[in-house]
C-alpha positions as CSV (number, residue, x, y, z in Angstrom):
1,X,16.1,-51.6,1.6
2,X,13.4,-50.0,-1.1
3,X,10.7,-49.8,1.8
4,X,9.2,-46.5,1.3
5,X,9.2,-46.0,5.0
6,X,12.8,-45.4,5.1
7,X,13.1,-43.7,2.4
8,X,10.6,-41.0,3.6
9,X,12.7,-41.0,6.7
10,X,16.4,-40.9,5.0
11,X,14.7,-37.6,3.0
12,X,13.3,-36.1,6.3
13,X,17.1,-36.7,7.5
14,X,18.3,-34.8,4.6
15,X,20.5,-31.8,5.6
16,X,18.9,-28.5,4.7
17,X,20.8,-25.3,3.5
18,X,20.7,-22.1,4.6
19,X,17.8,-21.2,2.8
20,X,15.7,-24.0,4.1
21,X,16.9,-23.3,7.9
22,X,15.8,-19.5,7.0
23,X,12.1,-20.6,5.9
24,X,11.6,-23.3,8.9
25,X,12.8,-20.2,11.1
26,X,9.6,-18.3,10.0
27,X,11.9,-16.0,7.7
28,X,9.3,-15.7,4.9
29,X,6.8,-14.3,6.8
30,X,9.0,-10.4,6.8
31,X,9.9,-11.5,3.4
32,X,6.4,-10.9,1.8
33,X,5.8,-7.8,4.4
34,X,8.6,-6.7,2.1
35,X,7.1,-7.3,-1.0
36,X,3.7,-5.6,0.3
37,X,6.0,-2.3,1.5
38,X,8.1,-1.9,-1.6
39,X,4.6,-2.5,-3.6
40,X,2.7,0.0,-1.9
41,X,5.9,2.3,-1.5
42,X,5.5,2.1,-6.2
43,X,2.1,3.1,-5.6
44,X,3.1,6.0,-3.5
45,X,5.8,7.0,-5.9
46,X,2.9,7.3,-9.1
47,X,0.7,9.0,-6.9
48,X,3.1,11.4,-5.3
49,X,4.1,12.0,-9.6
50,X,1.0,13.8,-9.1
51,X,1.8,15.8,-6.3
52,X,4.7,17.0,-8.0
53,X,3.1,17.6,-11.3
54,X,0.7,19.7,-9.7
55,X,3.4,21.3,-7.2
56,X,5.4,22.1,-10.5
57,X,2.6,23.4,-13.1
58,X,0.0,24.0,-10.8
59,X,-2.6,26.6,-11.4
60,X,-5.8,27.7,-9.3
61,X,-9.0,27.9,-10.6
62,X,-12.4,28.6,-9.5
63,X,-14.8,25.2,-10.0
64,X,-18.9,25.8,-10.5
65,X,-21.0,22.8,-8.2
66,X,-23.2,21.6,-11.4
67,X,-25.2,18.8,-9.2
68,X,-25.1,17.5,-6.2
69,X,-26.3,14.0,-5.3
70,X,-25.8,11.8,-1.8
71,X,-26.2,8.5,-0.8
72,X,-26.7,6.7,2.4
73,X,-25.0,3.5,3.7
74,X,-25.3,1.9,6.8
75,X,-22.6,0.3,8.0
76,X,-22.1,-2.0,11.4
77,X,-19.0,-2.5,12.8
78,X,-17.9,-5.2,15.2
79,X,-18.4,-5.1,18.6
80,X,-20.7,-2.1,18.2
81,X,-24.3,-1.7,19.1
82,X,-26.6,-0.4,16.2
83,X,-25.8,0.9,12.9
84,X,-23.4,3.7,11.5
85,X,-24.6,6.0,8.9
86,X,-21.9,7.1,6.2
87,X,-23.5,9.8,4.1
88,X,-21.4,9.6,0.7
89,X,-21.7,13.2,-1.3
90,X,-21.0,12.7,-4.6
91,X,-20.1,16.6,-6.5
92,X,-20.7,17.4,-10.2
93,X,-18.3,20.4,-11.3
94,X,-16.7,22.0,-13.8
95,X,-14.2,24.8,-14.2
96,X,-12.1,26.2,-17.3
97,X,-8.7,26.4,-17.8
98,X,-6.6,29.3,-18.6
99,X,-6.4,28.1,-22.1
100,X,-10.1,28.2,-22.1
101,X,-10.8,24.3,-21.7
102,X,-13.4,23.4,-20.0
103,X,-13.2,20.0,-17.7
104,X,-16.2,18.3,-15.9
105,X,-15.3,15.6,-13.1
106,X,-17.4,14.2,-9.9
107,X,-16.1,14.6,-6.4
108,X,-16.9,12.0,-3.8
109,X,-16.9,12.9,0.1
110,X,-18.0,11.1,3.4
111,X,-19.7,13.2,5.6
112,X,-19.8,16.7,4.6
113,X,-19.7,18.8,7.2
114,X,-21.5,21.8,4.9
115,X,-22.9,20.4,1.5
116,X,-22.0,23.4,-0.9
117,X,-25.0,24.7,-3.4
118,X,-25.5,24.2,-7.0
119,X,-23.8,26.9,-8.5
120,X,-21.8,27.9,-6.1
121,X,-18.1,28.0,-6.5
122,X,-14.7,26.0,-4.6
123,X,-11.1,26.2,-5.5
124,X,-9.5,23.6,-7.8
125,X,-5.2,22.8,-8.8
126,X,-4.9,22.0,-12.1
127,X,-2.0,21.0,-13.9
128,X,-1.2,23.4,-16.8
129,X,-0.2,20.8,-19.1
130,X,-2.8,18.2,-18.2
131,X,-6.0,19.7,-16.7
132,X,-7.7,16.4,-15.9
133,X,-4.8,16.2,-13.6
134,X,-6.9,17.8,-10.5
135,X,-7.9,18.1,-7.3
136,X,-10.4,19.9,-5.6
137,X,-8.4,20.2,-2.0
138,X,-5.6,21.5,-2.3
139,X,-2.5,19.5,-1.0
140,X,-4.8,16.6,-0.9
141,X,-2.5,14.6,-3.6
142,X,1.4,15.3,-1.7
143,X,-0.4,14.7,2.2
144,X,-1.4,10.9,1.1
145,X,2.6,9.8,-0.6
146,X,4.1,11.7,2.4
147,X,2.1,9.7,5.1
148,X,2.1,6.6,3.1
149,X,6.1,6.9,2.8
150,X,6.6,7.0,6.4
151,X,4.4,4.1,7.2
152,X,6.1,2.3,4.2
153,X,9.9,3.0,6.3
154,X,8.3,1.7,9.4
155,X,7.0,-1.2,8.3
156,X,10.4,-1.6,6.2
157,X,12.3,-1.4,8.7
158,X,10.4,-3.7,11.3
159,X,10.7,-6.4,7.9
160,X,14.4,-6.2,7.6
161,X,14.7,-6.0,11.6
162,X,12.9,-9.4,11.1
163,X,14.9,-10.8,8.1
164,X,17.8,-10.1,9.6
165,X,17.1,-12.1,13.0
166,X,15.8,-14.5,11.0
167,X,18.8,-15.1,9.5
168,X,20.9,-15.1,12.3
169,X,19.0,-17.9,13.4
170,X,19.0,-20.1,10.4
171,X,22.6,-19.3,10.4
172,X,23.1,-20.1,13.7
173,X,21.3,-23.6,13.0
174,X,22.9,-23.8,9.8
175,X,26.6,-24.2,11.4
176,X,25.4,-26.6,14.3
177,X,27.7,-29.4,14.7
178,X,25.1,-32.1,13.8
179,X,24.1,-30.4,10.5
180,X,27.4,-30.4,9.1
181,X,28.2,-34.1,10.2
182,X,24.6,-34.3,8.0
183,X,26.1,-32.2,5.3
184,X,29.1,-34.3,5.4
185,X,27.3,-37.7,5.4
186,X,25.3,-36.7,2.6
187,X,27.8,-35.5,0.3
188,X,29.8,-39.1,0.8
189,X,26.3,-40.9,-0.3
């Protein structure tokens, strides 16, 4: 009666609940799709607190090009003949605030379609109360949370679209005449 054989088989026989018929239905699989959404959805949220910061104390200034410096890299893609050249352009600048601060940062681009000049001048958003809160195209910061948010409702939605078959199935499987005669055997053992 101890032969480890039969036991392994009595457990295998054990009934499972509904949370075990979810995860044998594939139901954690949309689960961490969740996770991944409502994590990237937080990092949209922080970012887009700079969007608003600078949509709410947002001042212009005029930036000076201090340096400029670029780098090449080659990049080959699958299923693609040859290599790709990515010219990254990397932007020293400065500009001063109304308060008569002055803040030096380094822009990166990819592919510049016209490479400003040293000493030549581009438009900057600053935030009044925190000038290293920046950017150097403006509306850059609120076009990345909007797009990101929408994706994030998409793929949200597709998730809980998927949780909630899944749990119609382990339900479904759950309530099956020979799972509660198992439920029923095991709770008189």
């Amino acid at each position: 009666m101890n032969d480890p054989r039969h036991a392994k088989r009595h457990e295998s026989d054990a009934p499972l609940t509904l949370i075990g018929h979810y995860l044998n239905a594939g139901g954690a699989a949309p689960l961490v799709v969740l996770v991944i959404v409502l994590a990237a959805e937080i990092g949209a949220s922080f970012y887009g607190a700079t969007a608003s910061q600078l949509d709410r104390e947002g001042v212009m200034a005029q930036a000076t090009v201090l340096s400029i410096e670029q780098e090449v890299e080659a990049q080959r893609r699958p299923g693609q003949i040859g290599e790709i050249e990515i010219v990254h352009t990397y932007i020293d600048y400065e500009f001063q605030t109304k308060a008569g601060e002055i803040v030096q940062d380094q822009s990166k681009s990819q592919n510049l379609s016209q490479i400003p000049d040293v000493g030549s001048f581009f438009t900057v958003r600053y935030a009044r109360s925190n000038p290293s809160v920046h950017e150097t195209r403006v509306g850059h910061f609120q076009s990345n949370p909007d797009a990101l948010h929408w994706i994030a409702l998409f793929f949200a939605g597709v998730s809980l679209l998927c949780v909630a078959v899944f749990i119609r199935i382990a339900v479904r499987n759950y309530r099956r005449p020979e799972e509660r005669r198992r439920r029923v055997e095991a709770s008189q053992a």
